[in-house]
TORSE-219201 format. One record per residue: y, x negated, z of N, C-alpha, C, O, CB in turn. Coordinates in steps of 0.001 Angstrom, whole numbers, plus 500000, padded with zeros to 6 digits. Glycine has a CB too. Layout:
REM residues N
YXZYXZYXZYXZYXZ...
***
This chain:
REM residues 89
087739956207919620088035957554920077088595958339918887089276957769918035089043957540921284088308959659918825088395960449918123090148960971917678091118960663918370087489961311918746090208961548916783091582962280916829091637963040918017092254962718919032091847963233915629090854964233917822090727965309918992090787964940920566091156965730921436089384965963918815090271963320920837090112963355921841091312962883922614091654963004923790089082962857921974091950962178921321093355961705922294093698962101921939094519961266921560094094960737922620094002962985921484095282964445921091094860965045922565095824965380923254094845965952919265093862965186923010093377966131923988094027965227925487094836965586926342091410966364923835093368964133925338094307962634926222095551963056926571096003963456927644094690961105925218096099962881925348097659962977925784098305964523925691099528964655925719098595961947924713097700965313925615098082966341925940097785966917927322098553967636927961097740966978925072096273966408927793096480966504929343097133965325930285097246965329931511095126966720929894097456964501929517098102963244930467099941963730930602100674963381931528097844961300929405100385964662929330101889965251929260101525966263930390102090966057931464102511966015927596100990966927930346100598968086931379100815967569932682101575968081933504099066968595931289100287966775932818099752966079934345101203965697934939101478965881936125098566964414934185102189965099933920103239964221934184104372965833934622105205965884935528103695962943932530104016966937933653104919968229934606104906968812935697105787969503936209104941969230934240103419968409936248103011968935937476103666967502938542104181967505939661101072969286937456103404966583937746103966965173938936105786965815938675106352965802939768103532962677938048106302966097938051107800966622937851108117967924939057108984968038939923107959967305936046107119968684938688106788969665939892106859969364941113107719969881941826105652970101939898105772968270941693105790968157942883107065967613943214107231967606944434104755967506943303107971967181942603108978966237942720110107966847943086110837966439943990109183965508941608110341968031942285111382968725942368111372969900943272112451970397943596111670969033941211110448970306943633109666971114945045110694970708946407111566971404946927107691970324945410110459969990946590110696969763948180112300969217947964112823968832949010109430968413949062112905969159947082114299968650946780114996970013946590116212970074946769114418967591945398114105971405946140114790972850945438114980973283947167115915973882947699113443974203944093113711972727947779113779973890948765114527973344950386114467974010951420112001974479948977115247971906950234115900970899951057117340972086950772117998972797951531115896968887950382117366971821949255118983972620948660118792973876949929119466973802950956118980973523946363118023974751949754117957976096949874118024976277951791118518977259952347116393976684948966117555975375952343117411975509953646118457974291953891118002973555954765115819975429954232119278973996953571120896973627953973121485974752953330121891975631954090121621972063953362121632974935952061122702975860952104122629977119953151123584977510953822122817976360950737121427977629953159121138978785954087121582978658955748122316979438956355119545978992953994120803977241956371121241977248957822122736976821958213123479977307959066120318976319958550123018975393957013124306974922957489125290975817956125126373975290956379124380972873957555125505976476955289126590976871954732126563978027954941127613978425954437126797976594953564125782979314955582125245980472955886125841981017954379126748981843954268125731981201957445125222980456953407125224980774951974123618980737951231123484979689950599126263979632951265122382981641951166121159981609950964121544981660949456122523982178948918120222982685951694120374980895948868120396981453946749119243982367946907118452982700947790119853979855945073119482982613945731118810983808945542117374983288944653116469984111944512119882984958944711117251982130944170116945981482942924115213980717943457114148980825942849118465980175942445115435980110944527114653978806945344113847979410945079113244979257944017114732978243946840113482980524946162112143981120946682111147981424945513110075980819945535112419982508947500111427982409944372110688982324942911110531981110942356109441980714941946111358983038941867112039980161942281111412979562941280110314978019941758109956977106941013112716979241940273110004978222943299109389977582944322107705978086944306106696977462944637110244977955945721107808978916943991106483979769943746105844979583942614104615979589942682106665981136943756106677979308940897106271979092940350105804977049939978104908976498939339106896980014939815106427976788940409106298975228940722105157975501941312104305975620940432107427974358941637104785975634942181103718975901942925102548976053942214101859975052942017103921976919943643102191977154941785101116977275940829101448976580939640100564976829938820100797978650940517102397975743939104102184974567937839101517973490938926100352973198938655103962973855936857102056972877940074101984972026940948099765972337940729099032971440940311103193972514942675099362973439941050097902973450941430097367973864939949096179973631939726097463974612942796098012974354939099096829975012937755097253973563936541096399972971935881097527977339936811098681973275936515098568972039935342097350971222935277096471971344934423099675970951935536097360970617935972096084969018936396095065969444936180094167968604936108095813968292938020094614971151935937092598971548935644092825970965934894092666969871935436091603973009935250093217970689933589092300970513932292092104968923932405091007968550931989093097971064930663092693968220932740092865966761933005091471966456934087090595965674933718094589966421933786091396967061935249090198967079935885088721967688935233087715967087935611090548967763937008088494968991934155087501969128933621087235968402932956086056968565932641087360969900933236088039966880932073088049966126931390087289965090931949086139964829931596089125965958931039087727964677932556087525963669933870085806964140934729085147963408935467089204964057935218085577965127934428084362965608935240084824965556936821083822965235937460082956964572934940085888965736937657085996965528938962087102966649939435087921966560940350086368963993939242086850967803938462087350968800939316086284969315940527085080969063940579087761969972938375086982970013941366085980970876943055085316971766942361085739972390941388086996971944944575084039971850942961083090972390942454082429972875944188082682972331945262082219971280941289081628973949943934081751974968945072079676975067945371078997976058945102082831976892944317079082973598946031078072973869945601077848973485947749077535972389948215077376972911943933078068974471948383077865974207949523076271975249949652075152975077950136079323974536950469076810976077949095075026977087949508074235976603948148073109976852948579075125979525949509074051976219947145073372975617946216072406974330946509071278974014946129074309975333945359073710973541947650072602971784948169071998972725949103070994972033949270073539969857949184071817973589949742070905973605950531069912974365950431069026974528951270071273973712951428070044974964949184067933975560948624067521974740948150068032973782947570067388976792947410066101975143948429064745974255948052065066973894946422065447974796945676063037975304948268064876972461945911064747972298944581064498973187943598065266973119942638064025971607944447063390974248943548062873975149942643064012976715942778063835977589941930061067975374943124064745976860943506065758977426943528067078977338943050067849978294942973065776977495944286067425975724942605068598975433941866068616976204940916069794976413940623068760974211941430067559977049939907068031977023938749068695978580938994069634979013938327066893976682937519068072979263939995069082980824940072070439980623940472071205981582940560068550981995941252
***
């Protein structure tokens, strides 16, 4: 394997490991936020944004690791169903 390619490796495998950090810390930010809110009737101000942005690291980190991989979703529901000589439009 190439330089490039495991430079590319481990740069989407570091990636991958922030989004697994992401999902992790997600549901632990927003446990904080819905106790302090129901049982301390003390809301932050902080959760809700920075819950949102986790969020989209949580779903956009992992593309490049999946275009790598060849097994990102691919959107070919009206494509399988024309006639062969139609794939190529």
């Amino acid at each position: 394997m190439n330089l490039f390619a495991r430079t590319t490796f481990y740069a989407n495998a570091g990636v991958v490991a922030l989004g697994a950090l992401a999902s992790g810390a997600l549901p632990v930010m927003v446990f904080y936020d819905v106790v302090a809110r129901y049982v301390f009737n003390a809301p932050s101000i902080w959760v809700n944004e920075i819950a949102v942005y986790l969020v989209q690291g949580i779903v956009f980190l992992p593309m490049g690791l999946l275009v790598t991989d060849n097994s990102h979703v691919r959107v070919t529901f009206l494509t399988d169903r024309l006639p062969p000589p139609m794939h190529v439009w």
